[in-house]
C-alpha positions in Angstrom: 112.0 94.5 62.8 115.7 96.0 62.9 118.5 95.3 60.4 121.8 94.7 60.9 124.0 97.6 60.8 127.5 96.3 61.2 129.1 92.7 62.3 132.5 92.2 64.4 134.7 89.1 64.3 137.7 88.9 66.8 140.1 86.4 65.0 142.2 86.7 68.8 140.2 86.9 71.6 140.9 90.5 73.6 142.3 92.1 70.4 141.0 94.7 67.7 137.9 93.5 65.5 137.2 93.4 61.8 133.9 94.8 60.4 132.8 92.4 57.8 129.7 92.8 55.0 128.9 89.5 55.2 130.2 86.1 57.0 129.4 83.0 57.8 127.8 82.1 61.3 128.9 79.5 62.5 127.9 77.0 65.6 130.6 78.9 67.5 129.8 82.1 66.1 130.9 84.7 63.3 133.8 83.0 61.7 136.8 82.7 63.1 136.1 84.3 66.1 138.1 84.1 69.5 139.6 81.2 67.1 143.1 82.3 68.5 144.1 83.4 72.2 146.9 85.5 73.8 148.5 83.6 76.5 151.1 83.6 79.3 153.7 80.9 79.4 151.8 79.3 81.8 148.8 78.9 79.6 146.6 81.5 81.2 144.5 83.3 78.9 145.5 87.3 78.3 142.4 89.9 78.7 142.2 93.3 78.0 141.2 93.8 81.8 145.0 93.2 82.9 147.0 93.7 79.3 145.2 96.7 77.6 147.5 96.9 75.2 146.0 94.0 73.5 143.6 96.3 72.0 146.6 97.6 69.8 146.9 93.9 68.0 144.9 94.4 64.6 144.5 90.7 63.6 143.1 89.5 60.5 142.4 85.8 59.3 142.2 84.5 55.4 138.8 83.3 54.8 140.2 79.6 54.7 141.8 80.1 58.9 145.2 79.2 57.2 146.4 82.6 57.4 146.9 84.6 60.1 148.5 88.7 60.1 149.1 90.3 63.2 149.3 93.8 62.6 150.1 96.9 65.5 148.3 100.0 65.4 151.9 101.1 67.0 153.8 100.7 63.0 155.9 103.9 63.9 157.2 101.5 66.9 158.9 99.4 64.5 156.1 96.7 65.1 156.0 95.4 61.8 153.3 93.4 60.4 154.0 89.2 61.5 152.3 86.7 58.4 151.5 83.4 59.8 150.8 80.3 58.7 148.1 79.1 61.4 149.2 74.9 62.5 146.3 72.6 63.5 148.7 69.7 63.2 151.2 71.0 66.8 150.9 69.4 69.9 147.9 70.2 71.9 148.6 72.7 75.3 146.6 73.2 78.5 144.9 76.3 78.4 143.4 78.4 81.1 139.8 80.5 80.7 138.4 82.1 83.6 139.8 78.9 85.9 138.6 76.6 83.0 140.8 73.9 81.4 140.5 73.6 77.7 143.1 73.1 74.9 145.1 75.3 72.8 147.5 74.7 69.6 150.4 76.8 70.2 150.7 78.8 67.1 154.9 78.8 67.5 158.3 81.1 68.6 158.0 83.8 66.1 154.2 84.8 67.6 155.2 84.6 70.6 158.3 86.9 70.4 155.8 89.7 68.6 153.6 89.8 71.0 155.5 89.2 74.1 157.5 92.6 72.6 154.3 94.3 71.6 152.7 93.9 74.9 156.0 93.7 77.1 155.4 90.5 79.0 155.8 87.1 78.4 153.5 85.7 75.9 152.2 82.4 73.2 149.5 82.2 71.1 147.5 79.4 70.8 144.3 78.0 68.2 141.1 76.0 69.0 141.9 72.8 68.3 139.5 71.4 65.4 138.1 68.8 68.3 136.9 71.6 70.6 133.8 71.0 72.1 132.8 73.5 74.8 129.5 74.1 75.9 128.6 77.4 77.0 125.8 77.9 79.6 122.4 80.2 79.4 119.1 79.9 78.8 119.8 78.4 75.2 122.6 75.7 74.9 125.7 76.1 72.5 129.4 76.5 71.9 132.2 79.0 71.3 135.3 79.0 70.4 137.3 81.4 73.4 134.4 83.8 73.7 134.2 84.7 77.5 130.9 82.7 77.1 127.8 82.4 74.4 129.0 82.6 70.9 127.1 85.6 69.4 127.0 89.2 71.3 124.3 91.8 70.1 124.1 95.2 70.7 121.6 98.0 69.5 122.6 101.7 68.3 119.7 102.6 70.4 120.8 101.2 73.8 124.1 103.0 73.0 122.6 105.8 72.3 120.5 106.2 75.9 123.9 105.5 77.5 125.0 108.6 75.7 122.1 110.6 76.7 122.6 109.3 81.1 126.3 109.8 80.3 125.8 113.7 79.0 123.9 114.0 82.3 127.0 113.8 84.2 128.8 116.0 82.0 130.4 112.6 80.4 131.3 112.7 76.3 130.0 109.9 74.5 132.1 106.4 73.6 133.1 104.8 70.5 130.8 101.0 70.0 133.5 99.4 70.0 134.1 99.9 73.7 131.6 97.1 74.0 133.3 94.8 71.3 129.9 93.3 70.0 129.5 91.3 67.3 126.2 91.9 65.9 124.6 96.0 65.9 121.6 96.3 64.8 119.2 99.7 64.3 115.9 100.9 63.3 114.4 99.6 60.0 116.1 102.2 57.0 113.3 105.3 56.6 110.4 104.0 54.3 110.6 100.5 55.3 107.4 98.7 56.9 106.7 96.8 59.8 107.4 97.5 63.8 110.1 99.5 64.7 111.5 98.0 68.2 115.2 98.7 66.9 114.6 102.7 68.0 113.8 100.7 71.5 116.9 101.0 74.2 117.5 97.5 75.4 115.2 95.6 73.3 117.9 93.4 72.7 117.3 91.9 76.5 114.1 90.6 75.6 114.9 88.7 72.2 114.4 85.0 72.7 115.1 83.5 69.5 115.7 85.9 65.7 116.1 84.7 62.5 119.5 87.1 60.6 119.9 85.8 57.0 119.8 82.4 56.8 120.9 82.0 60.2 118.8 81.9 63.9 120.0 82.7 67.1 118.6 81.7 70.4 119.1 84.0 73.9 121.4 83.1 76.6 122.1 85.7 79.0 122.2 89.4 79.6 126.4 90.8 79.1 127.7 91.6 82.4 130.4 94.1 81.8 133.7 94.2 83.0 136.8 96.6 83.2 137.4 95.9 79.2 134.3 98.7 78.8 137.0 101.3 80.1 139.6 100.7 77.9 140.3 102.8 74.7 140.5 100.6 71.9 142.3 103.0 70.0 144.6 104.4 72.3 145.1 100.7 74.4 144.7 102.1 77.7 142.1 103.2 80.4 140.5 105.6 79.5 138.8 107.0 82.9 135.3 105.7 84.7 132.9 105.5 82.1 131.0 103.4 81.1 130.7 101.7 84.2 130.2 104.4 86.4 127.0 105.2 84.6 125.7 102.0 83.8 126.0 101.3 87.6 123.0 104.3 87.9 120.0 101.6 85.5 121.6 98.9 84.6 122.5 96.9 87.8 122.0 93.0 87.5 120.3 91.2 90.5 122.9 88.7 89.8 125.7 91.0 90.3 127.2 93.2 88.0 125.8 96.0 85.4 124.3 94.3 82.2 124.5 95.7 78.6 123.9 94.3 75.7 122.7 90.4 74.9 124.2 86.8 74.6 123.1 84.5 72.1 124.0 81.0 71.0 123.8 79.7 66.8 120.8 77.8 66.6 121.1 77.4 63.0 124.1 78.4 60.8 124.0 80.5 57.7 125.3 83.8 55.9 124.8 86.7 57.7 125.2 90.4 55.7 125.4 94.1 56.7 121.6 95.0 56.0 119.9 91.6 57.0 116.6 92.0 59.1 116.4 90.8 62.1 113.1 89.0 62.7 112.5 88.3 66.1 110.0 85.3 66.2 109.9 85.1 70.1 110.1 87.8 72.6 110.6 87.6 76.7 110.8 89.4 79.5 114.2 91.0 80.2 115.7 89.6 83.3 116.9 91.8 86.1 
């Protein structure tokens, strides 16, 4: 067994997460997350990889979704904090995710304006509509709400932690977690506990099949390809040099293109998750490669 160490929501897709004790997971993952999504004009979604500066957007949600806060990490800037009230009821928008059509509720002028000044291009914000139904591909079906794909994304402090030690090799300091924006981290079993310890294992994320968190389960879809995102400073909201990709491209090369880290999972059964949960894994695989 592991435990859960720390869990991530992303209220807007490509800005700052919130660490939360406890949550409930949802069939589209932790809740509210990617509930909301940076935009341009033209309905095409905003990502870190091309507006880094989305990073600087600290967004939190009231536990209800009705309230939204966009906060900058940039207050000295005269970026005030913007108080929403989030709209379900606005007309419905085309939306466009990775060459994907799906719908968006345009959350109004005054978002807009804030983050159009904030990140100095053109921009709305938009909601899931409550009818969303995506279905998200992998080896275990399921949905999110505008996730890149599967709805959950796990990480372990030890797979981190070998990055850091092939990273050192090349004279490279190590990198916040955050770098990887997962939702789930989970480590070792605290000191005393009983049972097996595969959380001290790098990578032993890859071969989880299906895990049991709380009163939740979670089923695997797919190993994380990762993308430019990984080389952007989440505090700073801007590149930040090579790494982690330049290492990662050393071990962790996909066969299907791309360098893998961390795990996908889609929400076979909803439930409270907390900060200290065990994960049980009740079926292992074989990591793919």
């Amino acid at each position: 067994m592991a435990t859960v160490v720390d869990l991530i929501t992303y209220p807007v897709k490509g800005c700052a997460g919130t660490s939360v004790d406890s949550t409930h997971l949802t069939p589209a993952g932790l809740a509210h997350d990617r509930s909301f999504m940076v935009v341009s004009v033209d309905g095409v979604y905003r990502t870190q990889r091309r507006d880094p500066r989305l990073a600087l957007v600290r967004p939190t949600v009231s536990a209800d979704g009705s309230r939204l806060t966009l906060a900058s990490a940039e207050p000295e800037s005269g970026h005030g904090a913007l108080h929403l009230d989030v709209t379900t009821s606005a007309p419905r928008r085309d939306v466009d995710l990775f060459g994907a059509t799906y719908r968006g509720i345009d959350q109004g002028d005054e978002a807009a304006a804030w983050l159009t000044d904030l990140l100095g291009t053109p921009s709305r914000l938009v909601r899931v509509p409550p009818e969303h139904d995506r279905k998200t591909d992998g080896l275990t079906p399921g949905t999110s709400g505008y996730a890149d794909s599967s709805a959950v994304h796990v990480l372990s402090r030890a797979s981190l932690a070998h990055l850091h030690t092939r990273m050192a090799e090349r004279g490279a300091p190590p990198l916040a977690m955050d770098r990887f924006r997962p939702n789930i981290v989970i480590d070792s079993l605290p000191e005393g506990c009983q049972g097996e310890d595969w959380g001290a294992e790098p990578h032993a994320e890859d071969r989880i099949r299906r895990a049991t968190i709380g009163a939740a389960e979670l089923g695997y879809t797919k190993l994380a390809v990762r993308c430019a995102v990984t080389l952007v400073d989440q505090k700073a909201g801007a590149r930040g040099g090579p790494e982690p990709l330049r290492t990662l491209a050393g071990y962790r090369r996909f066969s299907a293109g791309g360098v893998v880290f961390g795990a996908k999972f889609a929400v076979v059964r909803p439930g409270k998750l907390s900060v200290g949960d065990e994960v049980a894994v009740e079926e292992w695989g074989d990591a793919e490669t």
